[in-house]
TIRO-2110 file (N, C-alpha, C; in Angstrom, 1 decimal):
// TIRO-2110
0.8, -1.2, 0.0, N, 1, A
0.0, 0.0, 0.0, CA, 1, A
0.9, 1.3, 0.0, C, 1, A
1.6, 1.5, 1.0, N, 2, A
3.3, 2.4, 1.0, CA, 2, A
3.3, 2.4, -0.7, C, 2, A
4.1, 1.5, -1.3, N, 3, A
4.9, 1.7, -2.1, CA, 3, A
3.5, 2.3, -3.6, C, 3, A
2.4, 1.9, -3.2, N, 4, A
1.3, 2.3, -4.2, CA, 4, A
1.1, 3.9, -4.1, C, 4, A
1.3, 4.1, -3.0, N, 5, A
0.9, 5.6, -2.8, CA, 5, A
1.3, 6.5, -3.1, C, 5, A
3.0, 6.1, -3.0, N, 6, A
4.4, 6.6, -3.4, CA, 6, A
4.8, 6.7, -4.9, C, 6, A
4.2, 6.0, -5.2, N, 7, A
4.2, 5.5, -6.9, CA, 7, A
3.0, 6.7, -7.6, C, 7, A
1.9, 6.6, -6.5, N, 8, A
1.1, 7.4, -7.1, CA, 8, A
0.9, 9.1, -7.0, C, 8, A
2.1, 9.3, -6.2, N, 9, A
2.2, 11.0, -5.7, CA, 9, A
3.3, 11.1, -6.9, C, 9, A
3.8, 10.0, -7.2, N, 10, A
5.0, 10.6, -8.2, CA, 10, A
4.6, 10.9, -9.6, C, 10, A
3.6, 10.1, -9.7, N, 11, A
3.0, 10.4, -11.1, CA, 11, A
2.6, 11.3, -11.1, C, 11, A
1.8, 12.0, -9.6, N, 12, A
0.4, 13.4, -9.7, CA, 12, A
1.6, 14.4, -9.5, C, 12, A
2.8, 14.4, -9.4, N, 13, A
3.9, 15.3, -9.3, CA, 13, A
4.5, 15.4, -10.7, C, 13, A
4.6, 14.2, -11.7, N, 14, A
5.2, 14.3, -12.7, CA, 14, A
3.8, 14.8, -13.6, C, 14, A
2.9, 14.8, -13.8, N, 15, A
1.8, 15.1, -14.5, CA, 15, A
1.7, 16.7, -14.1, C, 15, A
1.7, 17.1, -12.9, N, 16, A
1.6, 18.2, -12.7, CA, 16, A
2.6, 19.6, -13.6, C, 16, A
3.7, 18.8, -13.5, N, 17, A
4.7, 19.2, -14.2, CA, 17, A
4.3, 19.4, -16.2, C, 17, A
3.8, 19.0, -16.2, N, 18, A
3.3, 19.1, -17.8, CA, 18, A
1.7, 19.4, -17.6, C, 18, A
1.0, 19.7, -16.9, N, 19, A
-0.2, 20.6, -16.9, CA, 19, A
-0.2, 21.9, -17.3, C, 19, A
-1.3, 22.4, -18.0, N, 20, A
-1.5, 23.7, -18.1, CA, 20, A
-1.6, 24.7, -16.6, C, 20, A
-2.0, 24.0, -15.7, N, 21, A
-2.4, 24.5, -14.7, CA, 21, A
-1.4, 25.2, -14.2, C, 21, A
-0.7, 26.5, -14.0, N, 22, A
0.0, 27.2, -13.3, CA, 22, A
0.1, 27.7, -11.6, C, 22, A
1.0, 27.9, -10.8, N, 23, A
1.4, 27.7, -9.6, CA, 23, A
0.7, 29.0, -9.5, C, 23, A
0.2, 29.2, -8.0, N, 24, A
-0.3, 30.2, -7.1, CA, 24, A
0.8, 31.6, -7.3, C, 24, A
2.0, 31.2, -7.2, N, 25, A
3.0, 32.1, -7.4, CA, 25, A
3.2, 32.8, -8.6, C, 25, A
3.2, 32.3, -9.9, N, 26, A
3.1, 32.4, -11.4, CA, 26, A
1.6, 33.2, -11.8, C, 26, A
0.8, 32.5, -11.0, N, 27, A
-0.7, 33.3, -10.8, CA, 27, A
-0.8, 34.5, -10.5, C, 27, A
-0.3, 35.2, -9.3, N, 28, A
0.0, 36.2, -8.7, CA, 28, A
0.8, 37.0, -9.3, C, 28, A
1.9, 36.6, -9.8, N, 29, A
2.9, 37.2, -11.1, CA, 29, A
2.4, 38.0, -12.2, C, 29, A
1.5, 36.7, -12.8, N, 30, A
0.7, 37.3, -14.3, CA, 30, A
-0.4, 38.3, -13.9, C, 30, A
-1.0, 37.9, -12.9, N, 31, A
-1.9, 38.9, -12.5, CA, 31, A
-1.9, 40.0, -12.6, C, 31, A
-0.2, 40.7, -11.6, N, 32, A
0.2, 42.0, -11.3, CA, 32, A
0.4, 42.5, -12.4, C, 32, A
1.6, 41.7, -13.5, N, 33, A
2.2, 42.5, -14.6, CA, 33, A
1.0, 42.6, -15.6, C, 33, A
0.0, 41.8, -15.6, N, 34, A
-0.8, 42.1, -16.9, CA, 34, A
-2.0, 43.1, -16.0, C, 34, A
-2.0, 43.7, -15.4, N, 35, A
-2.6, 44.5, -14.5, CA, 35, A
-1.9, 45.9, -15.3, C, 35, A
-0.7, 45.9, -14.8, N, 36, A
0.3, 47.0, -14.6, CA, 36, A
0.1, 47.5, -16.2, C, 36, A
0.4, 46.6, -16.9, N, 37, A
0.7, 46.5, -18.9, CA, 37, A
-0.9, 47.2, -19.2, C, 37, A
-1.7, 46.6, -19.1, N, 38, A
-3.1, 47.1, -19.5, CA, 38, A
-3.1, 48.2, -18.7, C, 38, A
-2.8, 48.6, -17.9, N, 39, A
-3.3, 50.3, -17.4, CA, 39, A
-2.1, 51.2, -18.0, C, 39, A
-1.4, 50.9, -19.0, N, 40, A
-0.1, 51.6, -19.7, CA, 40, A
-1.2, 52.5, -20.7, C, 40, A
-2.1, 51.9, -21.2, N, 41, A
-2.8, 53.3, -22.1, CA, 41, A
-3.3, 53.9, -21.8, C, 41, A
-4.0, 54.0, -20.5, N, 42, A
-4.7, 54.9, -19.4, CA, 42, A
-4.1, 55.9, -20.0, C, 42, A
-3.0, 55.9, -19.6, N, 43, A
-1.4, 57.1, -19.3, CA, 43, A
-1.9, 57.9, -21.0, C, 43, A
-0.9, 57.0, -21.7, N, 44, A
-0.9, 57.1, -23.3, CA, 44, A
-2.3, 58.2, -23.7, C, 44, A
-3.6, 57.5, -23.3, N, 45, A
-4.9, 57.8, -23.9, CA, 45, A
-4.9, 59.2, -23.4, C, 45, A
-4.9, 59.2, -21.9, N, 46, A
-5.0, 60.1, -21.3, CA, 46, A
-4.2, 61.6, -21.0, C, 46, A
-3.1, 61.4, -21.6, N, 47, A
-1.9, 62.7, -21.5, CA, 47, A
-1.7, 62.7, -22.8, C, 47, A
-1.5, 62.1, -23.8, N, 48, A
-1.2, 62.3, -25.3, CA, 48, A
-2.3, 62.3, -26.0, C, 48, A
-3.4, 61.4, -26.0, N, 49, A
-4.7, 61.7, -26.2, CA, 49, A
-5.8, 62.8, -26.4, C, 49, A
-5.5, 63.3, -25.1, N, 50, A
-6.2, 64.2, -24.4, CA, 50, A
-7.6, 64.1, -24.1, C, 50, A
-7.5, 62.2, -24.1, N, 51, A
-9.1, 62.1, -23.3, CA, 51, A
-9.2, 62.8, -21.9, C, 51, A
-10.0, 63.2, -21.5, N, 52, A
-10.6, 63.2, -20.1, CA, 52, A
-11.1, 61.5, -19.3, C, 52, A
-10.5, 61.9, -18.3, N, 53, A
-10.4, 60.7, -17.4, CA, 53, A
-11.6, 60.5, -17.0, C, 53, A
-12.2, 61.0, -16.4, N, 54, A
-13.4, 61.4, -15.7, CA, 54, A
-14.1, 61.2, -16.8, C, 54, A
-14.3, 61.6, -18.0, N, 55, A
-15.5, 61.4, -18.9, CA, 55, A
-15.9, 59.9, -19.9, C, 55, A
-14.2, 59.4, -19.8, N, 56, A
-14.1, 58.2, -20.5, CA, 56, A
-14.1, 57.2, -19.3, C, 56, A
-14.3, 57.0, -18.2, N, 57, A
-13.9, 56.2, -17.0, CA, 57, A
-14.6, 54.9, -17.5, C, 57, A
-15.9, 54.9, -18.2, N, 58, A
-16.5, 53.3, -17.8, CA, 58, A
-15.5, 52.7, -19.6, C, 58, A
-15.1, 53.2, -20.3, N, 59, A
-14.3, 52.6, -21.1, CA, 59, A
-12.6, 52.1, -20.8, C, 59, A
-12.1, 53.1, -20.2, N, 60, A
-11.1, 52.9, -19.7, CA, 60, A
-10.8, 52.0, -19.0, C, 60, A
-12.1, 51.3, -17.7, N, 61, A
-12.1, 50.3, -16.6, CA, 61, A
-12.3, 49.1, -17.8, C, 61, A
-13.5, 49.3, -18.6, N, 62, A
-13.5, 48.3, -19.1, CA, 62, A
-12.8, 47.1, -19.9, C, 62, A
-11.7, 48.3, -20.9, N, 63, A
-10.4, 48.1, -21.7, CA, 63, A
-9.7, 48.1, -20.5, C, 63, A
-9.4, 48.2, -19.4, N, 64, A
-8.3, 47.5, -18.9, CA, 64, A
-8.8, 46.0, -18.0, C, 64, A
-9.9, 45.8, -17.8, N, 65, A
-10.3, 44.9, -17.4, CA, 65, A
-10.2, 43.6, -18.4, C, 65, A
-10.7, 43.8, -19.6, N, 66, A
-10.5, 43.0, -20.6, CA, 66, A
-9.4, 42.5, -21.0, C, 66, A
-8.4, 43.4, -21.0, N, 67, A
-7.0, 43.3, -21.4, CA, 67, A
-6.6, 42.8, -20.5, C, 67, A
-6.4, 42.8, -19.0, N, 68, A
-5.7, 42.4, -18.2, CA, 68, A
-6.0, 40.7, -17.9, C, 68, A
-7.2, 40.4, -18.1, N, 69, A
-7.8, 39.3, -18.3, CA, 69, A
-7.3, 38.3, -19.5, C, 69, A
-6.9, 38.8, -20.7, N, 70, A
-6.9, 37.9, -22.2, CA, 70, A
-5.4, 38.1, -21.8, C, 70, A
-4.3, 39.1, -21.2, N, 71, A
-3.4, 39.0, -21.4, CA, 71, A
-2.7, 38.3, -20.1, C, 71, A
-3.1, 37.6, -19.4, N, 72, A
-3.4, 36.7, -18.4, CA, 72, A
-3.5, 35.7, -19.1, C, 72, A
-4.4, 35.1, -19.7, N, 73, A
-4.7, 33.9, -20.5, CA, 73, A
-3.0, 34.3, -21.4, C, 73, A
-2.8, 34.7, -21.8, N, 74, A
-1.6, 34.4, -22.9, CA, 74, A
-0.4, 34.2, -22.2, C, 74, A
-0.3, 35.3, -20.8, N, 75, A
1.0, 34.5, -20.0, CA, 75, A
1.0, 32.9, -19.9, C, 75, A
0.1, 32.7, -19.2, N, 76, A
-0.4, 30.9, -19.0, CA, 76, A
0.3, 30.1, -20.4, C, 76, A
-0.8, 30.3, -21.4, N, 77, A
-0.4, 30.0, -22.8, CA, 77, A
1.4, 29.6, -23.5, C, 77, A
1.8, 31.0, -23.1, N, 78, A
2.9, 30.7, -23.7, CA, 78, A
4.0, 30.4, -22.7, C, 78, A
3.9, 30.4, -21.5, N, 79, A
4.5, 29.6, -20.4, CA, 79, A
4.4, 28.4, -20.7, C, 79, A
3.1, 27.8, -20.7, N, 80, A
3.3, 26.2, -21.6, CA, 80, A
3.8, 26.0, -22.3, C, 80, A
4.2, 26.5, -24.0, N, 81, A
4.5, 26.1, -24.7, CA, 81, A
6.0, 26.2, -24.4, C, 81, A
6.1, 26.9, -23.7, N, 82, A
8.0, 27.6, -23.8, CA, 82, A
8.1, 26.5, -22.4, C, 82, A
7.7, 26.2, -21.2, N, 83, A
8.2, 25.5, -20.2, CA, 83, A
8.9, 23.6, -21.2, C, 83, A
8.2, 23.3, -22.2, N, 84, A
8.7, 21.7, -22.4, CA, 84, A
10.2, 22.5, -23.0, C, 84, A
9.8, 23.2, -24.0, N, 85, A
10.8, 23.6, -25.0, CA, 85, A
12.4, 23.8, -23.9, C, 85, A
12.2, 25.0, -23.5, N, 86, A
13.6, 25.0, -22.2, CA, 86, A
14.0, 23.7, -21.6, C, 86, A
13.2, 23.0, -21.0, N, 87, A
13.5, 21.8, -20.2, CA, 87, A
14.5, 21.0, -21.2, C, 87, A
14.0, 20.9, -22.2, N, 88, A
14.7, 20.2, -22.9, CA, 88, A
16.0, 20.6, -23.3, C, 88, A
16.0, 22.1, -23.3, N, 89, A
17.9, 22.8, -23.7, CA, 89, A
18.4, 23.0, -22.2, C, 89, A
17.5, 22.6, -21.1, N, 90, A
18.4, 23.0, -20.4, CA, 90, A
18.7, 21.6, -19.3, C, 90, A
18.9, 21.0, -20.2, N, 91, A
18.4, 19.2, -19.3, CA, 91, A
20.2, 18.9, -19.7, C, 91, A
20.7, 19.1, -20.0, N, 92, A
22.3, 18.5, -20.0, CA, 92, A
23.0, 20.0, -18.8, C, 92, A
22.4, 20.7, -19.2, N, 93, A
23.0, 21.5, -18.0, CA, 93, A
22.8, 21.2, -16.4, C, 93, A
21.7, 21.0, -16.5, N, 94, A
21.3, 20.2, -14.7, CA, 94, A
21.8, 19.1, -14.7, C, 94, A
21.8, 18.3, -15.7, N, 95, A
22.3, 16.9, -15.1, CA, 95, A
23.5, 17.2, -15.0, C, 95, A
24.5, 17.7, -15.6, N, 96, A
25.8, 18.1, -14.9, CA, 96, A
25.6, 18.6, -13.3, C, 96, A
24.9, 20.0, -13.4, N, 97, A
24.9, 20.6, -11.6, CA, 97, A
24.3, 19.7, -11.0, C, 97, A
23.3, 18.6, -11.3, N, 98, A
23.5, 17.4, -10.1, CA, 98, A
24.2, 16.1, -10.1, C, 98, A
24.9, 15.9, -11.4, N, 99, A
26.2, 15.3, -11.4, CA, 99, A
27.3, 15.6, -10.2, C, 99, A
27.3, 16.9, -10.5, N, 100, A
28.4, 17.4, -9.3, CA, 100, A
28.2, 17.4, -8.0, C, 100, A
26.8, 17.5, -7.4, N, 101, A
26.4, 17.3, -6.2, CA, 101, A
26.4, 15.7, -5.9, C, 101, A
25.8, 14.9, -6.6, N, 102, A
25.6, 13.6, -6.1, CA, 102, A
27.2, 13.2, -6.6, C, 102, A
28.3, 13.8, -7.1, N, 103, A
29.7, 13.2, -7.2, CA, 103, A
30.1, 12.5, -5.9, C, 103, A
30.2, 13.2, -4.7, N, 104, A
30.8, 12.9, -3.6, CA, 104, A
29.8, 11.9, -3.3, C, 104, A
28.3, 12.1, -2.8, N, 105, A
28.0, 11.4, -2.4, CA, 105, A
27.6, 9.6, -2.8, C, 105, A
28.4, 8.7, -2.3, N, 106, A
28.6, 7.4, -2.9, CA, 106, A
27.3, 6.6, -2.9, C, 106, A
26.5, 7.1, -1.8, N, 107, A
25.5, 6.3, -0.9, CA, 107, A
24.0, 6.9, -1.6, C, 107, A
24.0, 7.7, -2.6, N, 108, A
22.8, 7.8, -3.5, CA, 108, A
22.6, 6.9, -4.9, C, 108, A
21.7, 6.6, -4.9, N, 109, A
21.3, 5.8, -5.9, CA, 109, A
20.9, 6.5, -7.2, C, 109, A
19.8, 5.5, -8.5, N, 110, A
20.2, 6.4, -9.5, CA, 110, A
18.8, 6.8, -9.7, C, 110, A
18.0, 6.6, -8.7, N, 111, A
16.6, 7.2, -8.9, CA, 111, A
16.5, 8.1, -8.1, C, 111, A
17.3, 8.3, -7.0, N, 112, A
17.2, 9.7, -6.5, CA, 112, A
18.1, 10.5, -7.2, C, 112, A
18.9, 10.3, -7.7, N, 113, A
19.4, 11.6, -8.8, CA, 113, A
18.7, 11.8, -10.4, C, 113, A
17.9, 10.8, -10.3, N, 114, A
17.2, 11.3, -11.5, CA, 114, A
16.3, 11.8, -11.0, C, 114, A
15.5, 11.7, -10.0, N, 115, A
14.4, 12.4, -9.3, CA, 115, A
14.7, 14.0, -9.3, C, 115, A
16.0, 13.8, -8.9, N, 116, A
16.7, 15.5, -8.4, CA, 116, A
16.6, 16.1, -9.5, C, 116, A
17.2, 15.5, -11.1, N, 117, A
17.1, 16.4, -12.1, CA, 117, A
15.7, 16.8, -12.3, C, 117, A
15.0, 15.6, -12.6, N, 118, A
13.8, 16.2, -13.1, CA, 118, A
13.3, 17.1, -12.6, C, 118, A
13.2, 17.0, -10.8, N, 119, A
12.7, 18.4, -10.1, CA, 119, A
13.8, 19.3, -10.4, C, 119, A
15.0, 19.3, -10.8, N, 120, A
15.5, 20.7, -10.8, CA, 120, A
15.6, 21.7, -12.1, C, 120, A
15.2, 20.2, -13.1, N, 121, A
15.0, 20.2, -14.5, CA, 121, A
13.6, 21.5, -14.6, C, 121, A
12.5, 20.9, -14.1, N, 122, A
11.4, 21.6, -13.9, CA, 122, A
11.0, 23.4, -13.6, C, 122, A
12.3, 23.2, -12.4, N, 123, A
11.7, 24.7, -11.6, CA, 123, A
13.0, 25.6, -13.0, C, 123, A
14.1, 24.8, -13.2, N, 124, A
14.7, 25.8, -13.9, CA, 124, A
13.9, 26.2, -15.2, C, 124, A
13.3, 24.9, -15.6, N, 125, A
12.3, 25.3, -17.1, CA, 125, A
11.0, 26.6, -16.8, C, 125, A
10.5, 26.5, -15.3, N, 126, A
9.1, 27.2, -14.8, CA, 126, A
9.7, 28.5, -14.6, C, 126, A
10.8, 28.6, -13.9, N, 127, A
10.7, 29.8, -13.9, CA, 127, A
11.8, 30.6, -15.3, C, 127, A
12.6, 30.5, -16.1, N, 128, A
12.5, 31.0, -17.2, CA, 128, A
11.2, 30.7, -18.2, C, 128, A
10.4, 30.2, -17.9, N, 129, A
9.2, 30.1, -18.9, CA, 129, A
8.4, 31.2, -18.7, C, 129, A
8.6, 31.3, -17.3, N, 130, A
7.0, 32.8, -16.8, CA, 130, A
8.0, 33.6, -16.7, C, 130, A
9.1, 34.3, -16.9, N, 131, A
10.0, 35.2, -16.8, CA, 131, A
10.0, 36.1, -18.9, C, 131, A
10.1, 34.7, -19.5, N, 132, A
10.2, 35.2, -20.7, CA, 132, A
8.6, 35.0, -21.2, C, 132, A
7.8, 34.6, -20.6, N, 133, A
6.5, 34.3, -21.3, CA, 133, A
6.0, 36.4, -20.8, C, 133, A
6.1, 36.8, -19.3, N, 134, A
6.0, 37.9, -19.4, CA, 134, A
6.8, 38.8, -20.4, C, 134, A
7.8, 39.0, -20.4, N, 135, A
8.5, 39.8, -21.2, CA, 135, A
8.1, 39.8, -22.7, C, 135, A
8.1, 38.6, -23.4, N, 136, A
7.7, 38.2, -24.8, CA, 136, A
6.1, 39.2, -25.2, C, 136, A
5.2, 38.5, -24.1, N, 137, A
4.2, 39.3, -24.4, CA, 137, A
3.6, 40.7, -24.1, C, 137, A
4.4, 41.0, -22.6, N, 138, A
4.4, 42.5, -22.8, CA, 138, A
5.4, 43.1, -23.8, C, 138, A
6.4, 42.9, -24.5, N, 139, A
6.7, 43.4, -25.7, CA, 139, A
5.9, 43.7, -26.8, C, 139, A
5.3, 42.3, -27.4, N, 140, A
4.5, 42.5, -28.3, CA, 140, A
3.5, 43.2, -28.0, C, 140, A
2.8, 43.2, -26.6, N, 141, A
1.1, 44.3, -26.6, CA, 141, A
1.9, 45.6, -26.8, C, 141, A
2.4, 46.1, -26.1, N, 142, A
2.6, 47.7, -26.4, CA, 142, A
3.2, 47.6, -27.8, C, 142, A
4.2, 47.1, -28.5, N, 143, A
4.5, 47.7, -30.0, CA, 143, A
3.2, 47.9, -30.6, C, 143, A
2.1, 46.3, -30.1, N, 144, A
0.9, 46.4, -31.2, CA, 144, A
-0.2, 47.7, -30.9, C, 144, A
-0.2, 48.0, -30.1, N, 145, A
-0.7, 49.1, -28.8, CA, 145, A
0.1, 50.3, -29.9, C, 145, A
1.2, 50.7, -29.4, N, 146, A
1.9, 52.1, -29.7, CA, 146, A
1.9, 52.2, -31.8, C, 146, A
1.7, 51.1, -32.3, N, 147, A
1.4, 50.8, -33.9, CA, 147, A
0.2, 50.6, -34.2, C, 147, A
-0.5, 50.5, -33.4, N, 148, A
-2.6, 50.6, -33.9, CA, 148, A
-2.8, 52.1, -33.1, C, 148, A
-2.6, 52.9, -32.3, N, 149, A
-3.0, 54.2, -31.4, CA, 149, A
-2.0, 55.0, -32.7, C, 149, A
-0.8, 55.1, -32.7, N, 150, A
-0.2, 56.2, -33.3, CA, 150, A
-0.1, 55.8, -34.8, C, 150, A
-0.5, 55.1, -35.6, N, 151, A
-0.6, 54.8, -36.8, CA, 151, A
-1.6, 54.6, -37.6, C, 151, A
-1.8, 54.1, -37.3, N, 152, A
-3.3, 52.7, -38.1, CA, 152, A
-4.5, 53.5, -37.7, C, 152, A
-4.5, 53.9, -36.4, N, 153, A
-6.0, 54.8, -36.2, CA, 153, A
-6.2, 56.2, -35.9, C, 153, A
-4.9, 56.3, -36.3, N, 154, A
-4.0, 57.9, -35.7, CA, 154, A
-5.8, 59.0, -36.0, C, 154, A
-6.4, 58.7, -37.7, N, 155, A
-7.4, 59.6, -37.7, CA, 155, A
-8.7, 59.6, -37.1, C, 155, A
-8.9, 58.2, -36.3, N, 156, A
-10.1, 58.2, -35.3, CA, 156, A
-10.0, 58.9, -34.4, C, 156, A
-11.5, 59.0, -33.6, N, 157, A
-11.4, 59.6, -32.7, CA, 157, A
-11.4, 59.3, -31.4, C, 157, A
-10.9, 59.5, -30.1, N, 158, A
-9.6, 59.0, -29.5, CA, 158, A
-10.8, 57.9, -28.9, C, 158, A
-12.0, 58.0, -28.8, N, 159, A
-12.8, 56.6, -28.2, CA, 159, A
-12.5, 55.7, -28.8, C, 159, A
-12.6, 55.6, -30.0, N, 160, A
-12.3, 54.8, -31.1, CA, 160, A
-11.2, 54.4, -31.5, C, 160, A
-9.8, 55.3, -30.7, N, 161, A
-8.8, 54.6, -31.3, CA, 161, A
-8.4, 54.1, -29.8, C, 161, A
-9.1, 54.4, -28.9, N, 162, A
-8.6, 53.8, -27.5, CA, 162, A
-8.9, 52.2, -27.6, C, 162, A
-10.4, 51.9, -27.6, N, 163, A
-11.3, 50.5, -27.4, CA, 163, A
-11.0, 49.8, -29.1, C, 163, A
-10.0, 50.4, -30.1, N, 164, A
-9.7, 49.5, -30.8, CA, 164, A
-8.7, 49.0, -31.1, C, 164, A
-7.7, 49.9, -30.4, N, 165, A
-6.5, 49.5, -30.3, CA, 165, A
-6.0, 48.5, -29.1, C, 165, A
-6.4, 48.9, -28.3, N, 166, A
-6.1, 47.8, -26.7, CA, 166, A
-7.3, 46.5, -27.7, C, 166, A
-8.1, 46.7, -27.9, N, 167, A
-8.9, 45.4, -28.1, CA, 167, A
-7.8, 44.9, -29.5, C, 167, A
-7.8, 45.2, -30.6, N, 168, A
-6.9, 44.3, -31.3, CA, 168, A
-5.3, 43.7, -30.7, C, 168, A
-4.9, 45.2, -30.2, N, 169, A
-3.5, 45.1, -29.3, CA, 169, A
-3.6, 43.5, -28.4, C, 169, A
-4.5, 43.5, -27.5, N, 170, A
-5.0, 42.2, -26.5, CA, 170, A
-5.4, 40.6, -27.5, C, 170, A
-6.2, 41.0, -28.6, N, 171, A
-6.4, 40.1, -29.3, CA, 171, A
-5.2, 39.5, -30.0, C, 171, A
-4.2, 40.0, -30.5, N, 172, A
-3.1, 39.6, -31.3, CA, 172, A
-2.2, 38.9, -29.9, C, 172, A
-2.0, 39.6, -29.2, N, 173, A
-1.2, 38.9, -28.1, CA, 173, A
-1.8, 37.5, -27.7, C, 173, A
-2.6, 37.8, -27.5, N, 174, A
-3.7, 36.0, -27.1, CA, 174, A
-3.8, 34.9, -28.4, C, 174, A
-4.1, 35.6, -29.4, N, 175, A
-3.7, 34.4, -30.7, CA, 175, A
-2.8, 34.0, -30.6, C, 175, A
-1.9, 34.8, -31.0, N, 176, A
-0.3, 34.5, -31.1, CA, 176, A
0.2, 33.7, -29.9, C, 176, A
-0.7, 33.7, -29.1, N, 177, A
0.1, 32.6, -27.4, CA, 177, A
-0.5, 31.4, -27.5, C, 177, A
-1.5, 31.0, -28.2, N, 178, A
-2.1, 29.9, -28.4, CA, 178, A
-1.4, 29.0, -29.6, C, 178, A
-0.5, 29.8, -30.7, N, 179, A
0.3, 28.5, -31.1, CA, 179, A
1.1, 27.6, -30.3, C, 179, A
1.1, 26.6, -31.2, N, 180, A
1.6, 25.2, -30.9, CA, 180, A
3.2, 25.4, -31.1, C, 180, A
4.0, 26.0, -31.5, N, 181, A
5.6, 26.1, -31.9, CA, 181, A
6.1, 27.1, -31.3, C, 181, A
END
C-alpha cells in the first residue's frame, strides 16, 4: 500500500509538471504584470490623447479589465508552450549541476538523482518560462498598442482609437500565445 501511494504522488507530481495549470506564485505574477501593462494606455490615452479621465472612465475600466484578463490567459499560454521547449535545452545543463552534487555522495542511488534532475529540470524550465513568457508578451502588446493608437488609427477619434487598439492590441497577443511552436 506504502509503495502504491508513493508510486502514485509521483505520477500526480510528474503530470503536474506538464499541466497547463500554473502555480499560485506564477498566478499572482501574471496577475500584477498584466494588471500593470493594461493600465499603460490609461497614461498614453490620457496625457497624449487628451481624453478626459473622468469622462471616458467606464471605457477605460473596461479596456483595462479585458486586457488584463486575455493578457493573463496568454501568459499561461505561452508559459506552456516555452516551459517543455527549455527543459529540454536545459536538461544537460542540470544533469551536470546534479552530477556534481551527487559526485561525492557514494550512498545515492540512481533514482534519486534522476528524481533531483527532473525536479530541478522543472523549476529551472518554470521559472525562465514565466519570466520570458512575461517579457515576450508584454513586448509585443505595447508595439501592437503604440502601432494601432499612433498609426493605423491615428485619424479616429480618441474613443475609437482607444477601445480598438487595446482590443486588437489584447487580441493579437492571445492568438499569437495559443500557437503550438
Amino acid at each position: 500500500m506504502s509503495n502504491q501511494r508513493s508510486t502514485s504522488r509521483d505520477e500526480d507530481l510528474l503530470l503536474q509538471d506538464f499541466s497547463r495549470n500554473v502555480t499560485t506564485k506564477s498566478r499572482a505574477l501574471f496577475s500584477g504584470n498584466a494588471a500593470v501593462v493594461s493600465a499603460i494606455p490609461l497614461w498614453l490615452f490620457w496625457r497624449i490623447h487628451q481624453m478626459d479621465f473622468s469622462s471616458y472612465f467606464i471605457h477605460f475600466i473596461l479596456g483595462t479589465i479585458v486586457s488584463t484578463y486575455f493578457l493573463n490567459l496568454a501568459y499561461q499560454n505561452m508559459k506552456f508552450i516555452l516551459k517543455h521547449k527549455i527543459a529540454q535545452k536545459r536538461e544537460e545543463a542540470v544533469n551536470r549541476e546534479i552530477s556534481k552534487i551527487f559526485a561525492s555522495d557514494k550512498s545515492a542511488n540512481k533514482k534519486d538523482k534522476d528524481d533531483r534532475v527532473l525536479t530541478r529540470k522543472n523549476e529551472v524550465a518554470d521559472f525562465e518560462a514565466t519570466t520570458f513568457s512575461i517579457f515576450y508578451n508584454n513586448a509585443f502588446y505595447l508595439v501592437c498598442l503604440l502601432v494601432l493608437s499612433f498609426f493605423v488609427l491615428k485619424n479616429f477619434s480618441p474613443t475609437v482609437n482607444y477601445l480598438f487598439s487595446v482590443a486588437l492590441s489584447t487580441a493579437m497577443v492571445f492568438l499569437f500565445s495559443t500557437g503550438q511552436k
